[in-house]
C-alpha positions in Angstrom: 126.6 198.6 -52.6 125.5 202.3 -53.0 128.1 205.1 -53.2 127.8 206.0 -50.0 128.4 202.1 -48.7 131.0 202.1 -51.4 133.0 205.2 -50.2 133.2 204.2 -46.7 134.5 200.6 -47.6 137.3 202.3 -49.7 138.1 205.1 -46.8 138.0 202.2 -44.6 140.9 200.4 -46.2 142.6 203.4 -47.2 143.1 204.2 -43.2 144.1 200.9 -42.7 146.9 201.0 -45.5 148.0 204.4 -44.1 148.1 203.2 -40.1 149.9 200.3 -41.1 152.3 201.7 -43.2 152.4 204.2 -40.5 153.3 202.0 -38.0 155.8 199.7 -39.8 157.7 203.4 -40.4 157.8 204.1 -36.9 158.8 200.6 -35.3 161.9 200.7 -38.5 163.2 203.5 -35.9 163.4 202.1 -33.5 164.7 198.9 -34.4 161.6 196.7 -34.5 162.5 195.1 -37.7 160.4 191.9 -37.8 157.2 194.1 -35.4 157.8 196.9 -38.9 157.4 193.3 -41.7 154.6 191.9 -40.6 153.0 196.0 -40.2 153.9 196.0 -43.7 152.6 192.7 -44.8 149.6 194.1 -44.0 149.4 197.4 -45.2 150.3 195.6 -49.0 147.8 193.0 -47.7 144.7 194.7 -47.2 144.0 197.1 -50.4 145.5 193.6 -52.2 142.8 191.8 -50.6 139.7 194.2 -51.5 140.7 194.1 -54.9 140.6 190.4 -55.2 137.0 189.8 -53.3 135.4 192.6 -55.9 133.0 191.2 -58.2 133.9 191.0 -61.4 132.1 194.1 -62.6 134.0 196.4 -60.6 136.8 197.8 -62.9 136.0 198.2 -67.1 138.4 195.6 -68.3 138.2 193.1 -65.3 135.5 190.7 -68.1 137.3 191.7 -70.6 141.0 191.1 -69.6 141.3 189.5 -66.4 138.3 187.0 -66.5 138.9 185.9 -70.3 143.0 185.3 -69.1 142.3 183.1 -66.1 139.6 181.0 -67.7 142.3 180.2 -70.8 144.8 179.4 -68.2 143.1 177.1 -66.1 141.7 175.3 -69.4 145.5 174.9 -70.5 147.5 172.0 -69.3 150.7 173.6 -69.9 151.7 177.3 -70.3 152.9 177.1 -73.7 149.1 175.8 -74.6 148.0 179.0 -72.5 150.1 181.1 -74.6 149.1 179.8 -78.0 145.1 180.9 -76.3 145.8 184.3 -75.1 147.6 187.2 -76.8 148.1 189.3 -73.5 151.7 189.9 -72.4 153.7 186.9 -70.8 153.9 188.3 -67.4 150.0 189.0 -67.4 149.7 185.2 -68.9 152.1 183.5 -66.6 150.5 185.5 -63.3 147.4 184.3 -64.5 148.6 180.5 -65.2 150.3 180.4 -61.6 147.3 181.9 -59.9 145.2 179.5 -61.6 147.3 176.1 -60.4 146.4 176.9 -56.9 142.8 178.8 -57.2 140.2 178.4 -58.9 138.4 181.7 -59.2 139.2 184.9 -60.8 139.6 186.8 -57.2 142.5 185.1 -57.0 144.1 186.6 -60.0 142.7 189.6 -59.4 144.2 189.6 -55.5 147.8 188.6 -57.1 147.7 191.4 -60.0 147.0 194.1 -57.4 149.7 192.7 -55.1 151.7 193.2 -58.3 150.8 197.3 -58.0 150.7 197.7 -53.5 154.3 196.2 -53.4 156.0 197.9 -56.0 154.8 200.9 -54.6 155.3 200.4 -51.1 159.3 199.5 -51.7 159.5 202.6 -53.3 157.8 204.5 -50.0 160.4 202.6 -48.0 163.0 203.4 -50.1 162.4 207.1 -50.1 161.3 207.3 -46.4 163.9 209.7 -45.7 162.1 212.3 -47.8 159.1 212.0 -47.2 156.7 210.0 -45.1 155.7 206.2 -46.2 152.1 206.6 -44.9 151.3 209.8 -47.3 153.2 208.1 -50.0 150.8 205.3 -49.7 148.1 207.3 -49.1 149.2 209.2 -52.4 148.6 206.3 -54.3 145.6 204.9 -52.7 143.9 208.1 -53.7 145.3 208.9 -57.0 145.9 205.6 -58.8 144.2 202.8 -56.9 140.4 202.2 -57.8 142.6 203.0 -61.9 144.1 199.9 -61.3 141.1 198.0 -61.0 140.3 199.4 -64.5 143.6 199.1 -66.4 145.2 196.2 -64.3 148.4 195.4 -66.7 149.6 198.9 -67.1 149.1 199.9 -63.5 151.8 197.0 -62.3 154.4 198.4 -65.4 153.9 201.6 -63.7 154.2 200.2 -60.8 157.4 198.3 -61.4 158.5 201.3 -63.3 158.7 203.7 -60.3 160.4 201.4 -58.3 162.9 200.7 -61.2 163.4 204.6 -60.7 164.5 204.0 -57.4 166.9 201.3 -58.2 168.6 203.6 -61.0 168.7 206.2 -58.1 170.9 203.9 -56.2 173.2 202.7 -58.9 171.7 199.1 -58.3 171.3 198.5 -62.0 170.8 194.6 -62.3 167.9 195.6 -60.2 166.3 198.0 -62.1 166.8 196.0 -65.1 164.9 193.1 -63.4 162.5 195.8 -62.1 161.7 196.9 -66.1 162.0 193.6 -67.6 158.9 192.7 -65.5 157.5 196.2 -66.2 157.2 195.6 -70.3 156.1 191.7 -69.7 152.7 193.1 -68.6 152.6 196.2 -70.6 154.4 197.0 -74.0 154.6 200.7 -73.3 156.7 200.2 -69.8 159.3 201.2 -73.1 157.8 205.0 -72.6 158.3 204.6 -68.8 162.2 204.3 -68.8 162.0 206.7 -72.1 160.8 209.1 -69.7 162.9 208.4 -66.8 166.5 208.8 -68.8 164.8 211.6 -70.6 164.9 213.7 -67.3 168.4 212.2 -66.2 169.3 213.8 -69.3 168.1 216.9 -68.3 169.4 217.1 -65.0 173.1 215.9 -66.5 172.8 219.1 -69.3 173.9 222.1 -67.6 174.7 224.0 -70.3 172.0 226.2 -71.7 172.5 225.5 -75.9 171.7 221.5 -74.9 168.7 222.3 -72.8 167.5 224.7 -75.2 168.1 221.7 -77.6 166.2 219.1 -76.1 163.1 221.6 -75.5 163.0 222.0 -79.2 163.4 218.5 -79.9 160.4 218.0 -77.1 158.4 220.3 -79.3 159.2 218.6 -82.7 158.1 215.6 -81.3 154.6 217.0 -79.9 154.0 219.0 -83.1 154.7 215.8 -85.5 153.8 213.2 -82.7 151.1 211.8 -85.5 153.5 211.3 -87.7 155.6 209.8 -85.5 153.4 207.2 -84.5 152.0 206.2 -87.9 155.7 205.7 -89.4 156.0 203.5 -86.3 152.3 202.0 -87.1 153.5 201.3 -90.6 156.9 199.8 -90.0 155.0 197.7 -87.5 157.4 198.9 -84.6 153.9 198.9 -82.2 151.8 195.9 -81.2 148.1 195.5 -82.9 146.4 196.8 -80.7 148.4 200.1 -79.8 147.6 199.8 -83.5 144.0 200.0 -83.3 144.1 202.5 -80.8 146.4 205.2 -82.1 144.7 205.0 -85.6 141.8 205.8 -83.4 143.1 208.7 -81.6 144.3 210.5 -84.8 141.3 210.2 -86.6 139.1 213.1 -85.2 136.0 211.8 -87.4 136.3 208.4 -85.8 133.9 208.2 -82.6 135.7 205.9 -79.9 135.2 205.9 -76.3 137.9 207.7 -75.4 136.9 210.8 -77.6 135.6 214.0 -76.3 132.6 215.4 -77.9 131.9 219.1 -76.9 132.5 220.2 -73.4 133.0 217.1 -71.3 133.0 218.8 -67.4 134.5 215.8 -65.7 137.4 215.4 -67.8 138.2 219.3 -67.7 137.7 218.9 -63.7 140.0 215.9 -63.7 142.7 217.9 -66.1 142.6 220.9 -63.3 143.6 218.5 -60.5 146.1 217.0 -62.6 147.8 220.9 -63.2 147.3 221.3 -59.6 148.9 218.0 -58.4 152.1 219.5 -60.3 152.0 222.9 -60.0 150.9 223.4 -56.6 153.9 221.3 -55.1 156.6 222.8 -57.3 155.4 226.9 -56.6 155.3 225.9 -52.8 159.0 224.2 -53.1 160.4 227.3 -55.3 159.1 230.0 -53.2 160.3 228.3 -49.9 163.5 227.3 -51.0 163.3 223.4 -50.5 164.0 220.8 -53.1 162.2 218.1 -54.3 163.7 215.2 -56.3 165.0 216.6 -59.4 164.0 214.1 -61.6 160.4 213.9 -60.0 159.7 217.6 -61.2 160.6 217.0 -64.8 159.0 213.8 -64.8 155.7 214.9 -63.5 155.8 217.7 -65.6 156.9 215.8 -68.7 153.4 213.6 -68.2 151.4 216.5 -67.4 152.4 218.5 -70.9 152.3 215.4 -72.7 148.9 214.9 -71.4 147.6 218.2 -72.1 148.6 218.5 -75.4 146.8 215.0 -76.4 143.8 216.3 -74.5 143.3 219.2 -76.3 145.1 218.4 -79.9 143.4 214.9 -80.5 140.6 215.3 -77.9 141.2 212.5 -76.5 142.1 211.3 -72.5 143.9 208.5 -74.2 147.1 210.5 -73.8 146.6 209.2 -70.2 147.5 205.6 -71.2 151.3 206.8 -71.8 151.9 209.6 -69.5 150.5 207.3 -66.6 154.1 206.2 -66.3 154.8 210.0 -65.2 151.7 210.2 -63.9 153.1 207.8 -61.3 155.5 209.7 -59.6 153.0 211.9 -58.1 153.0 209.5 -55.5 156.7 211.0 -54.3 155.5 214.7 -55.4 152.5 215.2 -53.5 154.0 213.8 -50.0 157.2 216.4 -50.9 154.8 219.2 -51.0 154.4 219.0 -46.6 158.1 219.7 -46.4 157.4 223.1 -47.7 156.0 223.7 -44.2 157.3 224.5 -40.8 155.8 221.6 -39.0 157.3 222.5 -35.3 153.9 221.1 -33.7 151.6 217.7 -33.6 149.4 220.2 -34.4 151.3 221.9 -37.5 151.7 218.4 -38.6 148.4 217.5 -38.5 147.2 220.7 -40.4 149.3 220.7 -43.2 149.0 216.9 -43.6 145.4 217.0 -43.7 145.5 219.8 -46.2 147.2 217.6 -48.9 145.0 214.0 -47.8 141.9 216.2 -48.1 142.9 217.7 -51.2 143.7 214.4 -53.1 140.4 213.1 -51.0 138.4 215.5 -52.7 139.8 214.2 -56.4 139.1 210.4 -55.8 135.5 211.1 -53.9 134.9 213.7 -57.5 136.4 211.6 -60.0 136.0 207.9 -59.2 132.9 207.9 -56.9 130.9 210.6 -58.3 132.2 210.5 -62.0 132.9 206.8 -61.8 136.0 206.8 -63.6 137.0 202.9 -63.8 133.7 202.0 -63.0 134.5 201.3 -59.4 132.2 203.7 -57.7 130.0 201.3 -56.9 131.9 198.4 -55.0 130.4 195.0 -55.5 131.6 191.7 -53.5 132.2 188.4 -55.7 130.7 186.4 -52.8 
């Protein structure tokens, strides 16, 4: 398919997601429970179901991660044979093993490992509907972080199951959170940084005095100035997995040429870094100056990924910073929504202004980055049939 085909299949079943979601909110209030599940079903459903009937050359690592997982497990005649093949993480493995005693094609995986992202993330719009509209929250995330998560399919379900372990936290329902991050780190390692992050800014929310904050800010800086050394002592005392390893090594070694590396000016990536600043900024100067508040622990989250990201970017040039602040990175999904509350929205048609402001805005990011750019090499959308 061309860009253009491409970019209307993927509005397409972003309005879908956002009318369904939509409309499962709306028939919750008035007390159309089982009418608001199966509206729901389908707004998980549908973005679940384009990911899993893309060929298997949309998304970087789909060959690579996905394809290579499913063919050991449906070769392996128990698990533990499947796990002696691959070296991904157990929950990626087992997925993959399940998938494969009832399927036999990749799609299949790749349907359940995006179901693994949309309903995560949709729980969490539910659970903070109050706040903020589920509709924009899914549409926050279709935009922002869905065609990603055709690229880098493990870490996108531990962020996933990450911001939903946020939300458990928020309600004191700890078991569930636990459950929520033990699934988180069997796909992804660094679902450790996630929760890091999250206590991190409960931390800072608890510290009211001035000396501790001031504290923490310098111990925030420490770690950024000496985050090489950081990473090598854990490198060395073999703290990190082989290929975080490979990786890091890479990242510090400014003479070493990798993919991630930025030679020179690189436009897209400087474009990309200025949405990023605005995604954050923008939303927190509207709040402050209006007076309205917006989750505590999302501001110092988001803004915790977004410094953490810049200072990889520039220091190391290198986006790879991305692949830990994503778990920040995440919670733009409750940010960005936050931002309409700013406005007086007396009107449908005060509504619909300011709501089309912030869709067209992240619309404008997606169509630049992953169409135009093709940033998780999903621009051009390819059926596996």
């Amino acid at each position: 398919m061309s860009i253009g085909e491409s970019t209307v299949l993927y509005l397409f079943v972003f309005l879908l997601t956002c009318y369904f979601t939509y409309m499962a909110d709306k028939k919750l209030d008035i007390g159309r429970k089982r009418l608001s599940f199966y509206f729901s079903l389908a707004a998980v459903l549908i973005p679940s179901l384009l990911a899993g009937v893309r060929d298997d050359t949309v998304g970087k690592d789909v060959l690579q991660y996905a394809v290579r997982t499913f063919n050991y497990a449906e070769i392996s005649t128990s698990f533990e044979q499947m796990r002696s093949l691959s070296k991904e993480p157990i929950g990626y493995t087992l997925l993959a093993y399940i998938t494969s005693r009832f399927f036999k094609d990749t799609g299949a995986f790749l349907f359940a490992s995006q179901l693994f992202v949309a309903a995560p993330v949709y729980i969490a719009a539910y659970k903070t509907r109050k706040k903020r509209p589920m509709w924009l929250t899914m549409c926050s995330y279709m935009f922002l972080f869905y065609n990603n998560s055709f690229n880098i399919m493990k870490q996108s379900v531990s962020s996933a199951f990450i911001l939903l372990c946020y939300c458990y936290i928020k309600e004191k329902k700890y078991v569930k959170a636990a459950i929520c991050f033990g699934i988180a780190f069997s796909f992804h390692f660094s679902a450790v940084f996630g929760l890091l992050f999250i206590l991190l800014a409960r931390f800072v929310k608890n510290k009211n005095d001035k000396k501790s904050k001031i504290m923490l800010a310098a111990l925030f800086v420490f770690v950024m100035i000496f985050l090489k050394d950081i990473s090598m002592f854990l490198i060395n005392n073999s703290f990190l997995p082989e290929k975080y390893t490979r990786n890091i090594t890479a990242v510090f070694d400014l003479d070493q040429i990798v993919y991630l590396r930025i030679v020179g000016f690189n436009g897209h990536v400087f474009m990309d870094w200025i949405f990023r600043v605005l995604l954050v900024v923008v939303p927190l100067s509207l709040a402050k100056k209006a007076g309205r508040n917006i989750d505590v622990y999302v501001r110092i989250i988001t803004v915790i990924g977004l410094v953490f990201y810049t200072y990889v970017l520039f220091a190391f040039r290198t986006v790879y910073g991305g692949r830990i602040s994503i778990y920040c990175d995440f919670f733009l999904v409750m940010l960005v929504p936050a931002a309409t509350k700013v406005f007086r929205k007396d009107t449908f048609r005060d509504r619909m202004i300011v709501n089309s402001l912030v869709v067209s805005f992240m619309g404008l990011y997606w169509f630049l980055w992953v169409m135009i750019f093709g940033w998780s090499a999903s621009n051009y959308f390819k059926f596996r049939f």
